[in-house]
Structures are given as structure tokens and as C-alpha cells.
N, CA, C and O atoms as CSV, one atom per row, in Angstrom:
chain,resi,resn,atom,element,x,y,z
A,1,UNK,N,N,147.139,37.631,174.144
A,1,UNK,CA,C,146.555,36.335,173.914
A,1,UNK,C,C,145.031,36.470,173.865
A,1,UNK,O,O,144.485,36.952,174.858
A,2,UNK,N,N,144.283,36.094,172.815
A,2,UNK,CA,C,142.778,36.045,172.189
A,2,UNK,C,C,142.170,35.023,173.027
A,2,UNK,O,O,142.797,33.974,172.876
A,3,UNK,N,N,141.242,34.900,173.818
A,3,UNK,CA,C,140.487,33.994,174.464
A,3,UNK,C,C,139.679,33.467,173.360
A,3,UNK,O,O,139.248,34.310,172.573
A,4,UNK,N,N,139.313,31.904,173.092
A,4,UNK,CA,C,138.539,31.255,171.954
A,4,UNK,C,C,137.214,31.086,172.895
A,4,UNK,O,O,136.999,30.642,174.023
A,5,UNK,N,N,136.299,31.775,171.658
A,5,UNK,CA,C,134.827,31.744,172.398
A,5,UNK,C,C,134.144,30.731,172.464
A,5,UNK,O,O,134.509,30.130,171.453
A,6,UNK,N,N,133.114,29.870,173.138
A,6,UNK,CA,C,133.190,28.491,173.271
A,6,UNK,C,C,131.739,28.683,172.718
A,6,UNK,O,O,130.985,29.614,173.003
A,7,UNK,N,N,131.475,27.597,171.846
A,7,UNK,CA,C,130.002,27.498,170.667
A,7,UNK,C,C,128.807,27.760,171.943
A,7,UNK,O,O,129.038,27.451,173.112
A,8,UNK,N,N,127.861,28.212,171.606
A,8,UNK,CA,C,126.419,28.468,172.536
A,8,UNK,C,C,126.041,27.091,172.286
A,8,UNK,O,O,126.406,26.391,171.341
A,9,UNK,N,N,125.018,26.683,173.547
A,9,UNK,CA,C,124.778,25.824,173.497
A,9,UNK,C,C,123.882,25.270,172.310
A,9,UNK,O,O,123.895,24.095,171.941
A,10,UNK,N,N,122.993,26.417,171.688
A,10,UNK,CA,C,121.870,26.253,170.547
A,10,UNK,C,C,123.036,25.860,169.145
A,10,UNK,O,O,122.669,25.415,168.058
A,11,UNK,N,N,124.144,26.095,169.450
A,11,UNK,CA,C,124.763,26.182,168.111
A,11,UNK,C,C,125.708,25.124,168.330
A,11,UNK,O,O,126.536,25.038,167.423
A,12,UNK,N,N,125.860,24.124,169.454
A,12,UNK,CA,C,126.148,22.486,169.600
A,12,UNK,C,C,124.816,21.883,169.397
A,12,UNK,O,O,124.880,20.969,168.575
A,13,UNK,N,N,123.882,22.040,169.765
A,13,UNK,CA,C,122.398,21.795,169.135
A,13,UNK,C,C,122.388,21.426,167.902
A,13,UNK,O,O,122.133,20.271,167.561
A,14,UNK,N,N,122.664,22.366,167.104
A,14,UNK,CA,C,122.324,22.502,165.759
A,14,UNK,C,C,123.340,21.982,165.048
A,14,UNK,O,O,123.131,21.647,163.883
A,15,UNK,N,N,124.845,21.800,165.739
A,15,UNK,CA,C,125.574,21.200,165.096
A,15,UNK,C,C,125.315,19.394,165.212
A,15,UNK,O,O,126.083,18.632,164.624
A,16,UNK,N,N,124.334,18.963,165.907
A,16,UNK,CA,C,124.010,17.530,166.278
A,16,UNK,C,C,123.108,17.473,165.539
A,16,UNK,O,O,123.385,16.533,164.794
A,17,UNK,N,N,121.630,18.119,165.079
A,17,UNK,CA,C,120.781,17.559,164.114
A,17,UNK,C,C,121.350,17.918,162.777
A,17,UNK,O,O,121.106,16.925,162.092
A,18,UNK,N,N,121.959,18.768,162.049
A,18,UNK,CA,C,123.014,19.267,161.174
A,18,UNK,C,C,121.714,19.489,160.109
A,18,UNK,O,O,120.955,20.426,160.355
A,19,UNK,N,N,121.392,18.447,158.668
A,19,UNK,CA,C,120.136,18.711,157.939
A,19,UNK,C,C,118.594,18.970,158.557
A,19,UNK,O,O,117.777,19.816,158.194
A,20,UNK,N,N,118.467,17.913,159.656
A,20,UNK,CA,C,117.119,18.249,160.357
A,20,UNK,C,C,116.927,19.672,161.044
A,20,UNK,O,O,115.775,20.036,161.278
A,21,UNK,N,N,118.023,20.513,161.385
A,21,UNK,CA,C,117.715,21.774,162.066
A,21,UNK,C,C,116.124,22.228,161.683
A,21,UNK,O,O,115.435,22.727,162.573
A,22,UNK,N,N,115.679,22.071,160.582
A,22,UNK,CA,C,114.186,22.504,160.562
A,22,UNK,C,C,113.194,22.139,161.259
A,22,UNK,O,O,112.242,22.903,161.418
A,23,UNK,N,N,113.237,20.516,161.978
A,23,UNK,CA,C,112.311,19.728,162.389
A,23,UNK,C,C,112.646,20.763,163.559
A,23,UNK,O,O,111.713,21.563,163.631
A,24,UNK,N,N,113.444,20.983,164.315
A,24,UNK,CA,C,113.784,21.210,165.550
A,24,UNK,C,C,113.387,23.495,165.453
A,24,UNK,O,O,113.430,24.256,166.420
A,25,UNK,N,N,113.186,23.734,164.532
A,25,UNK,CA,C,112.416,24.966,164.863
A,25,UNK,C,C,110.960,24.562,164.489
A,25,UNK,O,O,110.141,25.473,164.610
A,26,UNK,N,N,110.575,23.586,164.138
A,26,UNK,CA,C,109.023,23.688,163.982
A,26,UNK,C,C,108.393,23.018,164.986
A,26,UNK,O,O,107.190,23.014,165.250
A,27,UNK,N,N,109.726,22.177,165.787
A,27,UNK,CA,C,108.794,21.927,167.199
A,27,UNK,C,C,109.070,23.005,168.126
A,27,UNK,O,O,109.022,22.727,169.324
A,28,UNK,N,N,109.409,24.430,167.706
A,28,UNK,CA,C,109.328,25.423,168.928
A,28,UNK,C,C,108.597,26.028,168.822
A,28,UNK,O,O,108.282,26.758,169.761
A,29,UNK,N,N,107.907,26.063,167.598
A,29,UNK,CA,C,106.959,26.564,167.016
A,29,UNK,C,C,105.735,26.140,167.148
A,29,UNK,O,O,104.836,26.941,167.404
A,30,UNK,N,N,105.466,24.642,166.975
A,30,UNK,CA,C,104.578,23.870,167.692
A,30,UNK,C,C,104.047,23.990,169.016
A,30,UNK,O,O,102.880,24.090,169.394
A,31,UNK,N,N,105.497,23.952,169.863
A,31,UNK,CA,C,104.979,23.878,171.479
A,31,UNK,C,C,104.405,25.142,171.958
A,31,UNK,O,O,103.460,25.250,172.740
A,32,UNK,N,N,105.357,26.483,171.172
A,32,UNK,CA,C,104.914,27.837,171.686
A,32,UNK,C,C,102.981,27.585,171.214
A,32,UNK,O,O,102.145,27.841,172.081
A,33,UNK,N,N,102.632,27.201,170.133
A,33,UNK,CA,C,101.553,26.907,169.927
A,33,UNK,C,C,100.897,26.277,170.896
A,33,UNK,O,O,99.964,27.007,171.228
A,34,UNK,N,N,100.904,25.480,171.403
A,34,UNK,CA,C,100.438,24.356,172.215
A,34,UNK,C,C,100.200,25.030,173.875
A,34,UNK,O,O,99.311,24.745,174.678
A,35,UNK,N,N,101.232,25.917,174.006
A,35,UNK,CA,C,101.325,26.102,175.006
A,35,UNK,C,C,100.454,28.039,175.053
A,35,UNK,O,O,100.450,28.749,176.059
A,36,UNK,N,N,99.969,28.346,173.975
A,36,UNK,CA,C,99.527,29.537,174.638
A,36,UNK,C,C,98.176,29.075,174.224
A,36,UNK,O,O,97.368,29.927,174.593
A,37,UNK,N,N,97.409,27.801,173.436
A,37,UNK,CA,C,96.727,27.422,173.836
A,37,UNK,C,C,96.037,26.869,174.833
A,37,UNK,O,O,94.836,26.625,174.957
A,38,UNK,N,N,97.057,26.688,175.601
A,38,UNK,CA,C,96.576,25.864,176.682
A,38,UNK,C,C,96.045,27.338,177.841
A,38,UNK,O,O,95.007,27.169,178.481
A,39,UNK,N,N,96.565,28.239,177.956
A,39,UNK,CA,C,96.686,29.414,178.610
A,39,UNK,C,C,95.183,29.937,178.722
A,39,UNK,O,O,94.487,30.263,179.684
A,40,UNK,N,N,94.892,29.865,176.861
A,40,UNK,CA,C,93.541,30.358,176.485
A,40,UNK,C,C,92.526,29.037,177.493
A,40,UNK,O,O,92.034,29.141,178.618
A,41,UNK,N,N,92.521,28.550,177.087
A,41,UNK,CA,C,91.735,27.172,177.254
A,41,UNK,C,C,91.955,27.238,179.234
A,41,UNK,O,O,91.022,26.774,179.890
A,42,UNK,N,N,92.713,27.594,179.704
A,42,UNK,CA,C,92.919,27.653,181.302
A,42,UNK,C,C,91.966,28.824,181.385
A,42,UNK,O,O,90.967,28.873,182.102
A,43,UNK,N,N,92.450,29.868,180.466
A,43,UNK,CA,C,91.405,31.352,181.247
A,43,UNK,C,C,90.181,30.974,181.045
A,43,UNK,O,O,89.351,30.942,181.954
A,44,UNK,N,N,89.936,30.652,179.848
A,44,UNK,CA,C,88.535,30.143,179.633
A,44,UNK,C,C,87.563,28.878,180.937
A,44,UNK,O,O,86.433,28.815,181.423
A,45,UNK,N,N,88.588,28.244,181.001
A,45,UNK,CA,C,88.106,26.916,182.332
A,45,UNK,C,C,87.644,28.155,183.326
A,45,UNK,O,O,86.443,28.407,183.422
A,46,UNK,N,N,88.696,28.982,184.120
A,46,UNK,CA,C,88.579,29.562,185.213
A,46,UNK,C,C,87.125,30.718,184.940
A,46,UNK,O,O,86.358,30.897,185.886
A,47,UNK,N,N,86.977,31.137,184.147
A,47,UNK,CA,C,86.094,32.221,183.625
A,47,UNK,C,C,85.014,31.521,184.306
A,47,UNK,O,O,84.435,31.919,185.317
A,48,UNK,N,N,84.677,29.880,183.327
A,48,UNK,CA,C,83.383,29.391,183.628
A,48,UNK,C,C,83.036,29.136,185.126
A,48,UNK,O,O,81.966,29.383,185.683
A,49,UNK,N,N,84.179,28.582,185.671
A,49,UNK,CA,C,84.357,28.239,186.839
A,49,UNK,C,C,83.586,29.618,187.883
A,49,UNK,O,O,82.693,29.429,188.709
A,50,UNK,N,N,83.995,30.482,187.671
A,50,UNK,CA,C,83.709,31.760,188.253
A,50,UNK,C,C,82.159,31.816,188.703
A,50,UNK,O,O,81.535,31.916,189.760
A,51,UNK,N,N,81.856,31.689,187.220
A,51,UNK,CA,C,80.187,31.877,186.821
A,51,UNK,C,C,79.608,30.951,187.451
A,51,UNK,O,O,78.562,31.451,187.861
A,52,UNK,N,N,79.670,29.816,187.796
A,52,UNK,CA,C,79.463,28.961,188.560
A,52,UNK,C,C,78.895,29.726,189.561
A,52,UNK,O,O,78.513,29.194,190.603
């Protein structure tokens, strides 16, 4: 007896936005953006902070 493999969760995801799947990689794309900006912009705060 074959055990049925149960969908990943990204691929019930994707079966819920179905045509939009694009919007939903360009906001991961976005946030990864957003968010290693923010990283820069933190080292940078702390740098000045230092110099202080």
C-alpha cells in the first residue's frame, strides 16, 4: 500500500492565488528587499552611533 503525499504547504498557497501566483513572488522579492535594507541602514545607524 502507497502512502499519498500530502501538497506542501507553498503548493496549497499557490493553489489559492492560482493566476496571481506572480504578485505573491514579487512580494518576496520586495520584502527580501526591504528587509536587507533595513540591515544596511541599522549598520549604518550603529556605525554613527559609535562615532559619537
Amino acid at each position: 500500500m502507497k502512502k499519498e503525499k500530502k501538497p506542501s504547504s507553498l503548493g496549497r498557497l499557490m493553489g489559492y492565488v492560482g493566476k496571481y501566483r506572480y504578485l505573491i513572488y514579487a512580494s518576496w522579492v520586495l520584502s527580501a528587499c526591504s528587509a536587507s535594507l533595513d540591515v544596511e541602514n541599522e549598520t549604518l545607524i550603529q556605525t554613527a552611533l559609535w562615532q559619537l
